[in-house]
N, C-alpha and C positions, 0 to 999 in steps of 0.2 A: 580271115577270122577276126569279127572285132579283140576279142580278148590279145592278138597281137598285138593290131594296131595301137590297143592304149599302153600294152605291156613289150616292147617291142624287145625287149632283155631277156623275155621267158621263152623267144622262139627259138634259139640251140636246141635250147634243155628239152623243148617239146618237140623238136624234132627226132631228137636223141631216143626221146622214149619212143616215142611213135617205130622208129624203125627197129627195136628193141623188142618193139609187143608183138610188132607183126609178123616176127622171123617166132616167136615165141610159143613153146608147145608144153602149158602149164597144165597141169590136174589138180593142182591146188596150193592154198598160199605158201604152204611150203616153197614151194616151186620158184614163188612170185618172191620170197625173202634171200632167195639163193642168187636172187640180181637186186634184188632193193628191195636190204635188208631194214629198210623203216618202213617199210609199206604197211600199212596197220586196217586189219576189217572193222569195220562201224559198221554191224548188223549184216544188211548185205552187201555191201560197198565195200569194196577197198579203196585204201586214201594212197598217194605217191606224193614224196616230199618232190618240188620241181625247183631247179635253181636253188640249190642250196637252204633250202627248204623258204625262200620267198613266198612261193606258191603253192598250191595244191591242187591236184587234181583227183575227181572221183568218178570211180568208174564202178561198172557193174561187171565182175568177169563170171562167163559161162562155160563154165572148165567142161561141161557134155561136147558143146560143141564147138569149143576153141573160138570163141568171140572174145571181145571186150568193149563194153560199150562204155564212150567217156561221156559220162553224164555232166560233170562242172569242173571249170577250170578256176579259182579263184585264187585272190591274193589272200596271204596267211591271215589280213585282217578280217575277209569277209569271211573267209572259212570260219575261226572263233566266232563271230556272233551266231551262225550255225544254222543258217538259215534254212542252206542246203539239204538240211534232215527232212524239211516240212515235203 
């Protein structure tokens, strides 16, 4: 994954979560605040603070069918400019 290779510090934290999501059987952000309790919706997206909130990731969760799809990984700088919304 390139976003490692330039970020090689956020691969723990995103392993962490990864095996966290996938054992994971949410119905809704409730669900999702009861392990990561700053996860915050933007519209449809949920955002996860990653590495002590260095980074972000946003995903799309589809609590019908128990997916989650990680749309962007970013550093907290690129998240603020926000591009990510477009």
């Amino acid at each position: 994954m390139e976003f490692i290779r330039r970020h090689p510090n956020a691969s723990p934290s995103l392993e962490s979560w990864y095996q966290i999501v996938r054992r994971a059987d949410w119905n809704s952000l409730a669900d999702v605040k009861k392990i990561y309790p700053s996860a915050d919706q933007v519209g449809r997206r949920t955002v996860f603070n990653i590495s002590g909130n260095q980074f972000r990731l946003v995903a799309r969760i589809n609590y019908r069918i128990k997916a989650v799809f990680v749309l962007h990984i970013l550093t907290h700088q690129a998240y603020d400019k926000g591009e990510w919304k477009q």
